[in-house]
PLY file of the C-alpha trace (Angstrom):
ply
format ascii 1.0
element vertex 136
property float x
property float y
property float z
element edge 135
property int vertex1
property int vertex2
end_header
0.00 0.00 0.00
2.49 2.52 0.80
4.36 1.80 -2.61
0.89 2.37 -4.52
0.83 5.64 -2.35
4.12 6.63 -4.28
2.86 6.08 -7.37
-0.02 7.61 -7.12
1.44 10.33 -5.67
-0.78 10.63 -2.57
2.08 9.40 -0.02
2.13 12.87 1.68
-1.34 12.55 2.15
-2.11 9.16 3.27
-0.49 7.70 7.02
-0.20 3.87 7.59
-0.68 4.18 11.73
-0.35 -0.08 11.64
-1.51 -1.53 14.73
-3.19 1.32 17.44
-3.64 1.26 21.16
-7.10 1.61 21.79
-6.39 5.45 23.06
-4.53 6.06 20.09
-6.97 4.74 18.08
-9.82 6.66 20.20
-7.22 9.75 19.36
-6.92 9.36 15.72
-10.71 9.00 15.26
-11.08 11.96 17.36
-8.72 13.68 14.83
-10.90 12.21 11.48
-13.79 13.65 9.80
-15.15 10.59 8.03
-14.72 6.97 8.43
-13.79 5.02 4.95
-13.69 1.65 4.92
-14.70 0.45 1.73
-14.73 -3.15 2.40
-16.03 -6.10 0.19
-18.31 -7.17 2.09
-19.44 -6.28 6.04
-21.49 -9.07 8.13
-22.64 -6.25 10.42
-20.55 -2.93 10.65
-19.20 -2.40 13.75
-16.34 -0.24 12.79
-18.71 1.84 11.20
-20.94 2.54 14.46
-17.64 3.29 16.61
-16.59 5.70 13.99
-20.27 7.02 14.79
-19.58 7.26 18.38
-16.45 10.12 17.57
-19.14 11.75 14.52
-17.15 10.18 11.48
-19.65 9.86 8.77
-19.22 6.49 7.16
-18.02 5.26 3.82
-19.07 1.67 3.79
-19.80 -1.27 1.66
-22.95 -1.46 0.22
-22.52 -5.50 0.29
-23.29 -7.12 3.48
-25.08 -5.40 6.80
-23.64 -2.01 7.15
-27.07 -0.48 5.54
-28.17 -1.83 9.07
-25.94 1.33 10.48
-25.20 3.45 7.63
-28.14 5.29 6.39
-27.08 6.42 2.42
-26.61 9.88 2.32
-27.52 11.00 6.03
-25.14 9.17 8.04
-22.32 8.39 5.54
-22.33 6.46 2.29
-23.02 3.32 0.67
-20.67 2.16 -1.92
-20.56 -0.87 -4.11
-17.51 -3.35 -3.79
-14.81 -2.40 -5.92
-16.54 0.68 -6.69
-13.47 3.42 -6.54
-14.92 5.85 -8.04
-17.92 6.04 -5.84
-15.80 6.22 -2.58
-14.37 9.37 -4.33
-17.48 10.88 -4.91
-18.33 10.47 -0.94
-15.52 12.11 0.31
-15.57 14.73 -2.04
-19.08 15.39 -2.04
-17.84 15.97 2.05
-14.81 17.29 1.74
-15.95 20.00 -0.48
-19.28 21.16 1.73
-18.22 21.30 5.27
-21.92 22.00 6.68
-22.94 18.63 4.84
-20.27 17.25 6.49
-21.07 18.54 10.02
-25.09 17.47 9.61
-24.04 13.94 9.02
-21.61 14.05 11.42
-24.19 15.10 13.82
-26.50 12.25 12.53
-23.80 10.00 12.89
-23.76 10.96 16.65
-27.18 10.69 17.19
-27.34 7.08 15.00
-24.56 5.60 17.58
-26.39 6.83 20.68
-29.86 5.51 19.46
-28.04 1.83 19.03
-28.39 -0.76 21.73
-25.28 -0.83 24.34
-23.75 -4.51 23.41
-24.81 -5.73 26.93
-28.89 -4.55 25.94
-27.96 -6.97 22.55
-26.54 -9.95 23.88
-29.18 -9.96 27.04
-32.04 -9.62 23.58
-30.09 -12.50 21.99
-30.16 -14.60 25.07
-33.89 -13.85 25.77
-34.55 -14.96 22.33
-32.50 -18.46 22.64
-33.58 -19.21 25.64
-37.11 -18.73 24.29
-36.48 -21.06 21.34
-35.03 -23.75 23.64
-38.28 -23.43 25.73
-40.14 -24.54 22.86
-41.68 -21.04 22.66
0 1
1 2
2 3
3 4
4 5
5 6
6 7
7 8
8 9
9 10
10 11
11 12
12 13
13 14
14 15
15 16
16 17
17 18
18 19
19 20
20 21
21 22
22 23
23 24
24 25
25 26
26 27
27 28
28 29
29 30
30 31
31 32
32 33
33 34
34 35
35 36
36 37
37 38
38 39
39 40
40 41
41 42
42 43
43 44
44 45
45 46
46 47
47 48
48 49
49 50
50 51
51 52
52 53
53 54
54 55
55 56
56 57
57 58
58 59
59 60
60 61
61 62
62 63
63 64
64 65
65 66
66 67
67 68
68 69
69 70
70 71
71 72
72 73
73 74
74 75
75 76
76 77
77 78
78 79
79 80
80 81
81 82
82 83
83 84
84 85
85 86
86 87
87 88
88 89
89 90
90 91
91 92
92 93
93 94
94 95
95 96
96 97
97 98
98 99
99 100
100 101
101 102
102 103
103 104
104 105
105 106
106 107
107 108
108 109
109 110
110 111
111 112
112 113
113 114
114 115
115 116
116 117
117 118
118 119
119 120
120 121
121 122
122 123
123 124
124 125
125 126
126 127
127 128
128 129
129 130
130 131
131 132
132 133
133 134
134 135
């Protein structure tokens, strides 16, 4: 990655941090503006909803279940796999109006306080199994 960087001629622009603490990583979130991690494919998203808990608007993959946290165009952006030039568009579109950028980071905010604390999840899951095992 670093030697496409160089050819590209975006290495001044673009940091490889490697492997973060979890209060360097809390730091360099606090330090983003959007979140882009234009995956394949997501089973659920969670990287996207902890970028949501610092306001980082999301670029995501539209494959997979981060549509079940990032709503297209309000709290980030949907991409398709493989889709490059669609992931520029996003962070253009934001990069180039700032008060678009601050209402989604503000939705972004409000989407990762409205979702379920992990304990809330797991104690649904478990109510749910247990349930089923019941026969119920």
């Amino acid at each position: 990655m670093r030697a496409l960087a160089g050819e590209l001629g975006v290495a001044d622009r673009v940091s490889f941090r490697g492997k973060l603490s979890t209060a360097d990583l809390a730091s360099t979130l606090r330090a983003s503006h959007v979140l882009a991690v234009p995956s394949a494919y997501e089973g659920f998203g969670t990287a996207y909803l902890e970028g949501m808990g610092f306001g980082l608007p999301a670029v995501a993959s539209s494959a997979g279940g981060a549509g079940s946290v990032v709503d297209d165009g309000e709290t980030g952006f949907l991409v398709d796999p493989g889709d490059v030039t669609g992931v520029y568009r996003a962070l253009d579109a934001l990069a180039g109006d700032r008060d678009r950028l601050a209402t989604m980071a503000t939705a972004s905010l409000a989407r990762f306080d409205a979702h379920p604390e992990w304990a809330d999840t797991v104690a649904g899951v478990r109510a749910l199994l247990a349930e089923v095992a019941d026969g119920g």
